[in-house]
C-alpha positions as CSV (number, residue, x, y, z in Angstrom):
1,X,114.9,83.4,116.1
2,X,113.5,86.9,115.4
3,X,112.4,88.3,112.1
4,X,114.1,91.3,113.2
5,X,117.1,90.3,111.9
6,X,116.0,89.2,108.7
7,X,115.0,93.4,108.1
8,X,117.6,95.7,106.5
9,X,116.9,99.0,105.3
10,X,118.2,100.9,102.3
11,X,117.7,104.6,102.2
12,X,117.5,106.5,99.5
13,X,117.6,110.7,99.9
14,X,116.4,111.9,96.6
15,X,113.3,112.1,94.9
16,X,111.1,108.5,94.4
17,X,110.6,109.0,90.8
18,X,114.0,110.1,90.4
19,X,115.8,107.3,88.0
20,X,118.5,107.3,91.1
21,X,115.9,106.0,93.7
22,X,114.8,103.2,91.4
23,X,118.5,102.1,90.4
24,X,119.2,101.5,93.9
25,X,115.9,99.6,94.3
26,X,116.4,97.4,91.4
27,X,120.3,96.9,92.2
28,X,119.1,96.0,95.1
29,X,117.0,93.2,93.9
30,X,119.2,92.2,91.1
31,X,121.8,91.2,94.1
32,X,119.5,89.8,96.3
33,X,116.5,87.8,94.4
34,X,117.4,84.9,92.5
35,X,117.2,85.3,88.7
36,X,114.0,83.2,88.2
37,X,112.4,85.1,91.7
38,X,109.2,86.4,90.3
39,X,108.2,89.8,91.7
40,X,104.9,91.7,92.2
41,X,104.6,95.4,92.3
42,X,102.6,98.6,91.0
43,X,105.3,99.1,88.4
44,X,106.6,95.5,87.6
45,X,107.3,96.6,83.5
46,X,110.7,98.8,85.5
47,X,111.3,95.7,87.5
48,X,111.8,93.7,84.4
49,X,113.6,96.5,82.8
50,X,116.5,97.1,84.9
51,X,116.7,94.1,87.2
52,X,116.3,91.3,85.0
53,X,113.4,90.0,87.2
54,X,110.5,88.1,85.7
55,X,107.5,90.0,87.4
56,X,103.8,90.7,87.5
57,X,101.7,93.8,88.2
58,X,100.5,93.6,92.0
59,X,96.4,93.5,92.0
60,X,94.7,96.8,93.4
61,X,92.3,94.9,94.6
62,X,94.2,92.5,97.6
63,X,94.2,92.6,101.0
64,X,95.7,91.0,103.9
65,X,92.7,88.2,103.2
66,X,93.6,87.0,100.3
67,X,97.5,88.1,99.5
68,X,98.3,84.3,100.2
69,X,95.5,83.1,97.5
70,X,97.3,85.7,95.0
71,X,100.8,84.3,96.0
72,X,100.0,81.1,95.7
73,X,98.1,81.3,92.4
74,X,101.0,83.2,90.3
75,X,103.9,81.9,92.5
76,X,104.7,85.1,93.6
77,X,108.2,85.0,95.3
78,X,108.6,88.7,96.3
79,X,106.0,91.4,96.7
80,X,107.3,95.0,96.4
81,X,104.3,97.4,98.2
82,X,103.7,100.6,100.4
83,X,101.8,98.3,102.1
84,X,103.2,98.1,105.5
85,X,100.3,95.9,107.0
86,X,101.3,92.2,105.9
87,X,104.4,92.0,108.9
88,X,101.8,89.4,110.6
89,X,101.6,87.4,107.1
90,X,105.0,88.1,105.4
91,X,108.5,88.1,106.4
92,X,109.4,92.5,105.3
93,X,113.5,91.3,104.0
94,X,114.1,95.3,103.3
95,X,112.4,98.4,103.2
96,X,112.7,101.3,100.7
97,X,112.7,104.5,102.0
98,X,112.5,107.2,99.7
99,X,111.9,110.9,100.0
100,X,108.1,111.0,100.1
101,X,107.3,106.9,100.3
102,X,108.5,103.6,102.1
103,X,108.7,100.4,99.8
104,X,108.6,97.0,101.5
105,X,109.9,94.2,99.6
106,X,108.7,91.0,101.5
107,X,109.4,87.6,100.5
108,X,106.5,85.3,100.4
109,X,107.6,81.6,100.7
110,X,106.5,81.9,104.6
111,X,102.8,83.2,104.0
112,X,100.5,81.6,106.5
């Protein structure tokens, strides 16, 4: 088995404020998450919004030390980050990549 084939990647050409970028983000999530999947990210308000996903805003203060403690306290099943440090932690399902930033959405059930 190799998480390699767990990875897809959706790429998005135009601007990552642009209302385009995030509608193929949160289509993507809308198909993919299950509808009681609870999400964390910077912006989780525009999650909500246009995906229909409960979610929760994504501490500024977490690192690779204690993402599992924040997981496992809000039962957290996605996290939705620039972050691209947590591939030793989390399974990355997809990555965002927009003009000017790369999203990863990782799926938390398999934190260590």
């Amino acid at each position: 088995f190799r998480r390699v084939l767990l990875r897809s990647t959706v790429e998005v050409q135009t601007d990552a404020w642009s209302y385009q970028s995030r509608k193929i983000t949160y289509d993507y999530l809308k198909n993919r998450t299950g509808s009681n999947s609870i999400i964390a990210a910077t912006n989780p308000w525009m999650i909500t919004l246009f995906s229909n996903r409960p979610s929760i805003m994504l501490g500024i203060n977490i690192d690779d030390r204690n993402y599992c403690k924040f997981i496992y306290q809000y039962k957290i099943s996605y996290l939705l980050t620039s972050d691209t440090s947590l591939e030793k932690t989390l399974n990355r399902e997809a990555e965002f990549i927009l003009k000017d930033q790369s999203f990863a959405l990782y799926k938390t059930p398999v934190c260590k």
